[in-house]
PyMOL commands that place a pseudoatom at each C-alpha (Angstrom):
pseudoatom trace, name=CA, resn=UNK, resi=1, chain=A, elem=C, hetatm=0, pos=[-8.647, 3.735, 88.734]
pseudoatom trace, name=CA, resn=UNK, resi=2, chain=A, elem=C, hetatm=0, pos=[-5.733, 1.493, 88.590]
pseudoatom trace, name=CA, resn=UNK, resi=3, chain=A, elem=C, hetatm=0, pos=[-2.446, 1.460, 90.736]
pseudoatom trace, name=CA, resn=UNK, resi=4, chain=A, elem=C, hetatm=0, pos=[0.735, 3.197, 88.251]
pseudoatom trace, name=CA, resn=UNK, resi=5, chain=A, elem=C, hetatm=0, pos=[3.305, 1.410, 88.206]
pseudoatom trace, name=CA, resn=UNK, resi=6, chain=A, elem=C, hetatm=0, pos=[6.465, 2.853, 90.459]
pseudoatom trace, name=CA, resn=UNK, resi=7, chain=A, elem=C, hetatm=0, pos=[9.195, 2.153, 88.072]
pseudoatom trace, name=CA, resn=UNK, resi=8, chain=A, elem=C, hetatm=0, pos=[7.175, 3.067, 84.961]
pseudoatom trace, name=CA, resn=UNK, resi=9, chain=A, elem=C, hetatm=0, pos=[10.057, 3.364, 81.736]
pseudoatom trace, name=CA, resn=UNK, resi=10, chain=A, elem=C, hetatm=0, pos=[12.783, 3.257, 84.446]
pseudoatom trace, name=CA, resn=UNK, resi=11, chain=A, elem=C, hetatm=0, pos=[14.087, 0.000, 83.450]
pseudoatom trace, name=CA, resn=UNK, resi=12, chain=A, elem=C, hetatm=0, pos=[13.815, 0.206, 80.169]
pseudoatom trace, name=CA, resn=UNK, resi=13, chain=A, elem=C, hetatm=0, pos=[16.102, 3.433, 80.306]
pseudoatom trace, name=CA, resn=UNK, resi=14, chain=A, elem=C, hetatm=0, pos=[18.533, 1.946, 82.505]
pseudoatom trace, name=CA, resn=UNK, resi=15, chain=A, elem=C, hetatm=0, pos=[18.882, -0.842, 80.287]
pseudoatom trace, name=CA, resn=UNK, resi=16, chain=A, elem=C, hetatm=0, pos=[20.827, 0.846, 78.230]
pseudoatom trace, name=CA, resn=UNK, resi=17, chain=A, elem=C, hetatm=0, pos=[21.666, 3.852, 79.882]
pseudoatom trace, name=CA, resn=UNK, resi=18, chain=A, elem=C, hetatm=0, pos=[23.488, 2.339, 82.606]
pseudoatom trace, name=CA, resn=UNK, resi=19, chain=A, elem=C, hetatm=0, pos=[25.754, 0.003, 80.395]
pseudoatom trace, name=CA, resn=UNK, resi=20, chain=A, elem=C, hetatm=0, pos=[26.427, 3.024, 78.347]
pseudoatom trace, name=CA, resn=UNK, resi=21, chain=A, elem=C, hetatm=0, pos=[27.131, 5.513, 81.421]
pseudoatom trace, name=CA, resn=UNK, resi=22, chain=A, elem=C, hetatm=0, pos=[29.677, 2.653, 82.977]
pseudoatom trace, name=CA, resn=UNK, resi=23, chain=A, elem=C, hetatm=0, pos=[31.699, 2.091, 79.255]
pseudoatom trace, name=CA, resn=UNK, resi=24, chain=A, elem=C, hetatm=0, pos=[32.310, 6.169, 79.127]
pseudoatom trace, name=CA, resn=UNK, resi=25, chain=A, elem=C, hetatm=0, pos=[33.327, 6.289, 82.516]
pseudoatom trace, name=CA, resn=UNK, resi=26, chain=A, elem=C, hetatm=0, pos=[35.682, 3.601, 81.427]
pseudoatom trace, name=CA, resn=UNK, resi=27, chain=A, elem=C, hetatm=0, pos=[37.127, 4.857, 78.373]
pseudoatom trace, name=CA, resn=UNK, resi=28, chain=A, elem=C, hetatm=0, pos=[37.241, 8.488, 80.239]
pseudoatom trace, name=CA, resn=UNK, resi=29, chain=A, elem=C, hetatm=0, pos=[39.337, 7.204, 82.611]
pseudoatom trace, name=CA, resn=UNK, resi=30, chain=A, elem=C, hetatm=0, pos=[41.492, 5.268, 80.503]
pseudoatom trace, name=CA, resn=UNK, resi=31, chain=A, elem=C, hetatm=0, pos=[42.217, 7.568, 77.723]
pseudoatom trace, name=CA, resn=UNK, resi=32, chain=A, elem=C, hetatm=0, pos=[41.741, 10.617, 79.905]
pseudoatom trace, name=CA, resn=UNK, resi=33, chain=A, elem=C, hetatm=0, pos=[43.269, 13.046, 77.531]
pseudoatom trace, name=CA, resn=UNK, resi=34, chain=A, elem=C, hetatm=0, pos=[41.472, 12.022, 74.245]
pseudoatom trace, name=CA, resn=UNK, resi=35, chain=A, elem=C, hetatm=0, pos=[37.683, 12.951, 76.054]
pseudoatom trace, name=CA, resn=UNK, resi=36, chain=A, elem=C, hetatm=0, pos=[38.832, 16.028, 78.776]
pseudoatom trace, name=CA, resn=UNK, resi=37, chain=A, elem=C, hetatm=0, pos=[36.984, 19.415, 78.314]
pseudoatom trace, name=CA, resn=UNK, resi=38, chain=A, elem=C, hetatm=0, pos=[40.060, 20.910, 79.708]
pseudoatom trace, name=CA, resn=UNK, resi=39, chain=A, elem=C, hetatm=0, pos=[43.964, 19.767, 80.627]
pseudoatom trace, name=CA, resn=UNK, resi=40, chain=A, elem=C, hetatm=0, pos=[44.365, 18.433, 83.824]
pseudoatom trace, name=CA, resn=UNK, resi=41, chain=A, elem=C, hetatm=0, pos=[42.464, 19.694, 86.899]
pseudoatom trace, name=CA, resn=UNK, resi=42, chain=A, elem=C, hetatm=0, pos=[40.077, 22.514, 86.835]
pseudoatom trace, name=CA, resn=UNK, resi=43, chain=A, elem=C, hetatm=0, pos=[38.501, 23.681, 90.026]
pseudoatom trace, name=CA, resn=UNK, resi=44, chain=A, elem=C, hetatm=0, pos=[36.120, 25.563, 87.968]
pseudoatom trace, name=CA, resn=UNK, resi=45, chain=A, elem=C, hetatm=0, pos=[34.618, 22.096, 86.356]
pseudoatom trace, name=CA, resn=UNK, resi=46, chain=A, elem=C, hetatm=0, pos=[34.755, 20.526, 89.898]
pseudoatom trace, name=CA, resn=UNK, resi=47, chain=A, elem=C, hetatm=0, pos=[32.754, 23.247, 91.963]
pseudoatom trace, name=CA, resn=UNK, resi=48, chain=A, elem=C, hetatm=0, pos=[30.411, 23.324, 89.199]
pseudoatom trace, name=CA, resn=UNK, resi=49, chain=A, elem=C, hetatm=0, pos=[29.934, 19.623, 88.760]
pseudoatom trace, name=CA, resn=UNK, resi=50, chain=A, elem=C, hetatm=0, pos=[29.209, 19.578, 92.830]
pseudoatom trace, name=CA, resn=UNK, resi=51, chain=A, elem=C, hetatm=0, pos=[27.211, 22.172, 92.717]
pseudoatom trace, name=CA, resn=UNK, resi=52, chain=A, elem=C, hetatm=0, pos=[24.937, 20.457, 89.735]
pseudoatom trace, name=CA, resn=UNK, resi=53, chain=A, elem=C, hetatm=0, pos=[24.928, 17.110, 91.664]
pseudoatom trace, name=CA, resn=UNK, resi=54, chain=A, elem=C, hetatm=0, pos=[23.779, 18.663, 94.687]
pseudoatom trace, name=CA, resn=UNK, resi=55, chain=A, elem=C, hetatm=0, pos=[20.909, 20.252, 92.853]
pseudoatom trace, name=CA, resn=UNK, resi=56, chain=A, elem=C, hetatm=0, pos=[20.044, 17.268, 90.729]
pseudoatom trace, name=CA, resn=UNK, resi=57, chain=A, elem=C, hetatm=0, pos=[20.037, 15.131, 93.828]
pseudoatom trace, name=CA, resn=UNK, resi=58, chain=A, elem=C, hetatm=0, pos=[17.514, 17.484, 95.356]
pseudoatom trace, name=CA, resn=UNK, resi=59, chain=A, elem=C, hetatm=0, pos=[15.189, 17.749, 92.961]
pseudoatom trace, name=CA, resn=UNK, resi=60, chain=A, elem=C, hetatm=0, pos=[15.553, 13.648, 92.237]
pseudoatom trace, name=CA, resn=UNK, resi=61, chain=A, elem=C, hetatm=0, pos=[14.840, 13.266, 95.838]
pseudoatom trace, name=CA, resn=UNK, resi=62, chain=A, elem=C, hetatm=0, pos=[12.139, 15.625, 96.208]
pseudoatom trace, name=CA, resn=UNK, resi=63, chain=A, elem=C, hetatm=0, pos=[10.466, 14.031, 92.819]
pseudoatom trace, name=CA, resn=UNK, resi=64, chain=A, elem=C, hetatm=0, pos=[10.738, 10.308, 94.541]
pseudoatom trace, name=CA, resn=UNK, resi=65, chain=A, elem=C, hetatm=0, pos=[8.669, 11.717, 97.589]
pseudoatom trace, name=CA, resn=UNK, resi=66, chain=A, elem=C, hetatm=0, pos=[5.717, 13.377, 95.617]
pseudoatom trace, name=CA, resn=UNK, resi=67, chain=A, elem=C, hetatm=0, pos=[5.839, 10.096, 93.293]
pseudoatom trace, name=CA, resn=UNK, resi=68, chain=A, elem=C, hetatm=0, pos=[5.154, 7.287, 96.564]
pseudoatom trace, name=CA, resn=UNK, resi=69, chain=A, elem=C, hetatm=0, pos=[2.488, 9.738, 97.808]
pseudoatom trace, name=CA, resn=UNK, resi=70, chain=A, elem=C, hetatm=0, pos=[0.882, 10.275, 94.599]
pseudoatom trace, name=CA, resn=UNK, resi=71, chain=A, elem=C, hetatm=0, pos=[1.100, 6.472, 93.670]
pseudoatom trace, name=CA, resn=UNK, resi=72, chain=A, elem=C, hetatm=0, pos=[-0.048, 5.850, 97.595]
pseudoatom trace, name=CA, resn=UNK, resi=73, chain=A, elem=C, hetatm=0, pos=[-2.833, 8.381, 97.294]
pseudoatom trace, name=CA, resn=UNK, resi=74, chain=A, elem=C, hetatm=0, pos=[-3.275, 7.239, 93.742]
pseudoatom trace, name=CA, resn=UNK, resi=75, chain=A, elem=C, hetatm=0, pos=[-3.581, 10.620, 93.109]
pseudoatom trace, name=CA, resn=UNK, resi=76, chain=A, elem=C, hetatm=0, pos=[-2.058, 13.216, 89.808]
pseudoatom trace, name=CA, resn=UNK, resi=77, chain=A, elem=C, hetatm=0, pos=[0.912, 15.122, 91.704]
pseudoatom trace, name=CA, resn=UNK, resi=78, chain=A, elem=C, hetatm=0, pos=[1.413, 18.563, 89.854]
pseudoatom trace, name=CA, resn=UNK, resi=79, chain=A, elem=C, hetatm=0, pos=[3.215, 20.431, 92.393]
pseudoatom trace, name=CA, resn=UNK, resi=80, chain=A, elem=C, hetatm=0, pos=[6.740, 20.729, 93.676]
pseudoatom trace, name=CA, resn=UNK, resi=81, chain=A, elem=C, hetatm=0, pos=[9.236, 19.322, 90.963]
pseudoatom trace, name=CA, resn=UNK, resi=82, chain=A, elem=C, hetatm=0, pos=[5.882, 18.215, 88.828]
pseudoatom trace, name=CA, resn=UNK, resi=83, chain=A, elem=C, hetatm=0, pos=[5.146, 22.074, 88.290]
pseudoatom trace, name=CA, resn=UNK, resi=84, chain=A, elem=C, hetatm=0, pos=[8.498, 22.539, 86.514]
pseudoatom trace, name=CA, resn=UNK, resi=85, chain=A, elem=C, hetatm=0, pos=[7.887, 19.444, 84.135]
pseudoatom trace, name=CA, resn=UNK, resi=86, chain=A, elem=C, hetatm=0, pos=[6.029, 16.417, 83.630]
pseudoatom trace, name=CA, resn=UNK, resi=87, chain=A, elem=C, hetatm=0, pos=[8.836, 13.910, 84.588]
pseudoatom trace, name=CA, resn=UNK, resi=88, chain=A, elem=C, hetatm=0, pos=[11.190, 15.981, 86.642]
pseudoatom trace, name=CA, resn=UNK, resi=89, chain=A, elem=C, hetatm=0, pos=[12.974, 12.101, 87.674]
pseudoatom trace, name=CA, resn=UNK, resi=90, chain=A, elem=C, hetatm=0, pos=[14.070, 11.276, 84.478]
pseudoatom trace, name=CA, resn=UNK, resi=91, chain=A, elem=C, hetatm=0, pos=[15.102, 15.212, 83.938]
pseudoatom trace, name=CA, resn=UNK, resi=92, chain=A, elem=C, hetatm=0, pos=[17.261, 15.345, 87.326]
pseudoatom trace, name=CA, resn=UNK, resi=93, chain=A, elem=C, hetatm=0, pos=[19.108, 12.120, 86.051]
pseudoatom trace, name=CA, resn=UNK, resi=94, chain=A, elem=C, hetatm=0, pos=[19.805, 13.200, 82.073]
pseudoatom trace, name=CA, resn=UNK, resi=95, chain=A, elem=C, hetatm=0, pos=[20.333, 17.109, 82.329]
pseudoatom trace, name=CA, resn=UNK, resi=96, chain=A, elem=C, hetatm=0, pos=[21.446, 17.738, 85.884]
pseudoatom trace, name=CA, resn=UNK, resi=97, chain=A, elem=C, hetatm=0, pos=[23.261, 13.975, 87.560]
pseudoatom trace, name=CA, resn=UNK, resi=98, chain=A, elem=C, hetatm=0, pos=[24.687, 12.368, 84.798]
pseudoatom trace, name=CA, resn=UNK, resi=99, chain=A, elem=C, hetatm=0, pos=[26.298, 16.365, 83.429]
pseudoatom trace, name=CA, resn=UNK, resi=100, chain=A, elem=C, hetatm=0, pos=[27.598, 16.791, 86.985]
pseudoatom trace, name=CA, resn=UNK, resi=101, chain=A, elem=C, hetatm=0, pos=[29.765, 13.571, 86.551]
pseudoatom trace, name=CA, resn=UNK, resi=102, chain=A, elem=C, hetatm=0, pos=[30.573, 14.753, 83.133]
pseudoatom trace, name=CA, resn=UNK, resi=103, chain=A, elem=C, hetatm=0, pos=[31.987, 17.729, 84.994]
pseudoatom trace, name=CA, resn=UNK, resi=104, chain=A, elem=C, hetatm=0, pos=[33.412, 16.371, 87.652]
pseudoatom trace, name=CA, resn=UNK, resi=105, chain=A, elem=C, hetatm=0, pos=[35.198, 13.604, 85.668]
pseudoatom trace, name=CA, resn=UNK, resi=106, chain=A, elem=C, hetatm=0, pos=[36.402, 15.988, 83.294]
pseudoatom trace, name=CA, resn=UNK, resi=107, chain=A, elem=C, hetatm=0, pos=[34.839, 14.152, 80.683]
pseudoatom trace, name=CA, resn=UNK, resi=108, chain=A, elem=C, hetatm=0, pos=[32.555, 15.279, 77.601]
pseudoatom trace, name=CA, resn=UNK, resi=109, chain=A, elem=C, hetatm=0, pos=[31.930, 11.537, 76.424]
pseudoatom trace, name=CA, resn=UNK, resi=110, chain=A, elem=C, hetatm=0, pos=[30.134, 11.100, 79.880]
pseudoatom trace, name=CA, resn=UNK, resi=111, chain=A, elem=C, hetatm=0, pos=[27.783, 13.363, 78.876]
pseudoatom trace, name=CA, resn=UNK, resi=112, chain=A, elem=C, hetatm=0, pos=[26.762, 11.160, 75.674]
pseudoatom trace, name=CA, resn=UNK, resi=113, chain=A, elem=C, hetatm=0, pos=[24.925, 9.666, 78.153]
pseudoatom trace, name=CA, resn=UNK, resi=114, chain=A, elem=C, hetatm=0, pos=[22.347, 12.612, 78.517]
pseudoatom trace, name=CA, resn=UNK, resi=115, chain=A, elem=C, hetatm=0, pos=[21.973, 12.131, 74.542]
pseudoatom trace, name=CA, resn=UNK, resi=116, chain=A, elem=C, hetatm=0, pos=[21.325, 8.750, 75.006]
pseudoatom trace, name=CA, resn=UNK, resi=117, chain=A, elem=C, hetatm=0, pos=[19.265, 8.823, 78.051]
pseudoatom trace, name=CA, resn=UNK, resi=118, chain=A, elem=C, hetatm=0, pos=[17.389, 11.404, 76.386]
pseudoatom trace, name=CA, resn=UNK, resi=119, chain=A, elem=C, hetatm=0, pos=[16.661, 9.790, 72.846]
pseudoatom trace, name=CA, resn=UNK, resi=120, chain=A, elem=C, hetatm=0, pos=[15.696, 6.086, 74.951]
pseudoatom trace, name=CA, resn=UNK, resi=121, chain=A, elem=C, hetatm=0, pos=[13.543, 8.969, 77.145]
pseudoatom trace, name=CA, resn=UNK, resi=122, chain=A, elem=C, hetatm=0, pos=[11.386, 10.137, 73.889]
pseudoatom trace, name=CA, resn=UNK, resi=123, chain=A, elem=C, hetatm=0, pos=[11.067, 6.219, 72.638]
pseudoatom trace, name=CA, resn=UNK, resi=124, chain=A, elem=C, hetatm=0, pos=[9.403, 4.781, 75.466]
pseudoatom trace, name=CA, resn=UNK, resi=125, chain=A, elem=C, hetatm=0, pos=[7.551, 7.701, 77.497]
pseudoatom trace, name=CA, resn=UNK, resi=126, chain=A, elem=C, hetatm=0, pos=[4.819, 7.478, 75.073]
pseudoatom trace, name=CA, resn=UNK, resi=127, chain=A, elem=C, hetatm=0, pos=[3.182, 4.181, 77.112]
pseudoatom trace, name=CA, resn=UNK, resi=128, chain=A, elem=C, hetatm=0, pos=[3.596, 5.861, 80.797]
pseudoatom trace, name=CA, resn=UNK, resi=129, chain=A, elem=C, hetatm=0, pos=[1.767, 9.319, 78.907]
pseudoatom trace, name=CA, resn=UNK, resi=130, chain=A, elem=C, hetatm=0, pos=[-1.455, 6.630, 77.921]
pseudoatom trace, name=CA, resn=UNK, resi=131, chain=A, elem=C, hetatm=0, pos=[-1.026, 5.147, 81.817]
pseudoatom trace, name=CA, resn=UNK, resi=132, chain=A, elem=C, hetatm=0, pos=[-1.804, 8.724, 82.855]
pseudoatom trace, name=CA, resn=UNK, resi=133, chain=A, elem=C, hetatm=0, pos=[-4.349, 10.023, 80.691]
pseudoatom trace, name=CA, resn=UNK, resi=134, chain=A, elem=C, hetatm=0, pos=[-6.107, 6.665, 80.680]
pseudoatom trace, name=CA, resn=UNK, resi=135, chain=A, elem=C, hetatm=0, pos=[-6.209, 7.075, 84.748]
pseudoatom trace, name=CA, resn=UNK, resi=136, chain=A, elem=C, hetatm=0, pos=[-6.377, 10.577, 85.152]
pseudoatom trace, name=CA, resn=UNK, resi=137, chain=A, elem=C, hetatm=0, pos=[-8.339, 11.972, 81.854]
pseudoatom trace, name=CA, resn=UNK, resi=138, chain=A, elem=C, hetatm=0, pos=[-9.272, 15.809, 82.072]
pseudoatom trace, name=CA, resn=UNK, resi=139, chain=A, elem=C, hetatm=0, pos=[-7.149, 16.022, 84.415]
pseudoatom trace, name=CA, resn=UNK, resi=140, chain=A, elem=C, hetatm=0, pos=[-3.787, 14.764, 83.179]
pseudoatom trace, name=CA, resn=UNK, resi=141, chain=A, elem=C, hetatm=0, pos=[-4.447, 16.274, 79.761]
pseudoatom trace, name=CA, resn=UNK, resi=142, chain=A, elem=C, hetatm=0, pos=[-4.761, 19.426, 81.020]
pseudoatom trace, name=CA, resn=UNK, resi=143, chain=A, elem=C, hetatm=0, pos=[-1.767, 19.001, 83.162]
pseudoatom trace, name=CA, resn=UNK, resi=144, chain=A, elem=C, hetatm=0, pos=[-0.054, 18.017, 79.579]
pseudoatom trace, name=CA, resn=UNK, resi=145, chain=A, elem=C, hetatm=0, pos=[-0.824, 20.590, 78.455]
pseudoatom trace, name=CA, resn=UNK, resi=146, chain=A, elem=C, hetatm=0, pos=[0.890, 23.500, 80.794]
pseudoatom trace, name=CA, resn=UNK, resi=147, chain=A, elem=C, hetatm=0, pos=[3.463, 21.937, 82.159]
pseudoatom trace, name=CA, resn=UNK, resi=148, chain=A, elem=C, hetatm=0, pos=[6.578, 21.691, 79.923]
pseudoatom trace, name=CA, resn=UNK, resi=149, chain=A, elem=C, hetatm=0, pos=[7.604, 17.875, 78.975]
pseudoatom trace, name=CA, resn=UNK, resi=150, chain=A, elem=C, hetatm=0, pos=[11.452, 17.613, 80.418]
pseudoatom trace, name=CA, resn=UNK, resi=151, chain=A, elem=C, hetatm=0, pos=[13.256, 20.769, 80.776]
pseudoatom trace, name=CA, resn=UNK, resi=152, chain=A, elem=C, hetatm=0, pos=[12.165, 22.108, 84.246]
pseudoatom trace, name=CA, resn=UNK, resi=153, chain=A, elem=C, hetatm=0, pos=[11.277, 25.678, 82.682]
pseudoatom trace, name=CA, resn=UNK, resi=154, chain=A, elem=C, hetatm=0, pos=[7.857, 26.339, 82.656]
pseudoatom trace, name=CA, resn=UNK, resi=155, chain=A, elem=C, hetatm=0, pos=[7.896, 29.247, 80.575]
pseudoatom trace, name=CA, resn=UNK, resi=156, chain=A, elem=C, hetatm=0, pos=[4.266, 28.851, 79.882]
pseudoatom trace, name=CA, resn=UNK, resi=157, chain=A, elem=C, hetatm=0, pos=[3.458, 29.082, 83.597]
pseudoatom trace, name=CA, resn=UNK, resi=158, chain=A, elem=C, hetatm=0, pos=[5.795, 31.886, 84.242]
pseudoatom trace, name=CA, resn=UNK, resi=159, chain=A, elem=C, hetatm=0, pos=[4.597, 34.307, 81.429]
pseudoatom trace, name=CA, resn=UNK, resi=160, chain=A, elem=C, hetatm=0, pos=[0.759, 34.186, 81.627]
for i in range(1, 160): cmd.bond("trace and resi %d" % i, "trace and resi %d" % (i + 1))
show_as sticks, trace
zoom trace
């Protein structure tokens, strides 16, 4: 069995993600009233947008723990945050972090980033998916196979 790689399509991502992420925080803040969701302050978007961090930054957290072990232990993690979905890091980043700064910021072009995030995401996952089954077979397939892709709602799991 070989060692996974830790960063896996991370970079790749964050290649353009992160350039991306920084220009619409940019523009947001320079042409604030062109990209708000609402005038001015809300209190409404800010509680929310700390209360979506703070859950995001959980589960991202959480997910980096059961990744070292499993790439330690070399070892198929399914549990915790890997229950919910097969990549719960990438998830916590697209649909809860980066929305919680759209939020917060008062900004829907921020969350363009999700949409991008999301589309680079579906381009490049396919090589870490062959890392996985090639290392884990059986295993990993059947794994696939139950456990919802990205959105951390395993309906499957829930309803049988």
């Amino acid at each position: 069995m070989e060692k996974l790689n830790f960063l896996g399509i991370g970079p790749k991502i964050a290649v353009v993600l992160l350039p991306w992420l920084t220009a619409t925080i940019i523009f947001s803040s320079i042409y604030k009233e062109h990209f708000e969701y609402v005038s001015g302050n809300s209190n409404i978007l800010l509680i929310t947008g700390i209360v979506l961090i703070a859950f995001g930054l959980v589960f991202y957290l959480s997910t980096i723990r059961l990744l070292l072990k499993g790439l330690k232990e070399i070892r198929l993690m399914t549990n915790g945050p890997y229950s919910l979905c097969q990549n719960p890091l990438y998830s916590s980043i697209i649909l809860f972090i980066i929305p919680s700064l759209s939020l917060i910021l008062n900004s829907w072009l921020i969350l363009t980033s999700s949409i991008s995030g999301y589309i680079i995401f579906k381009i490049y996952i396919k090589k870490e998916y062959y890392e996985l089954e090639k290392n884990f077979g059986e295993n990993y397939i059947k794994y696939k196979n139950e456990t919802p892709e990205f959105f951390p709602v395993p309906l499957k799991k829930w309803f049988s």
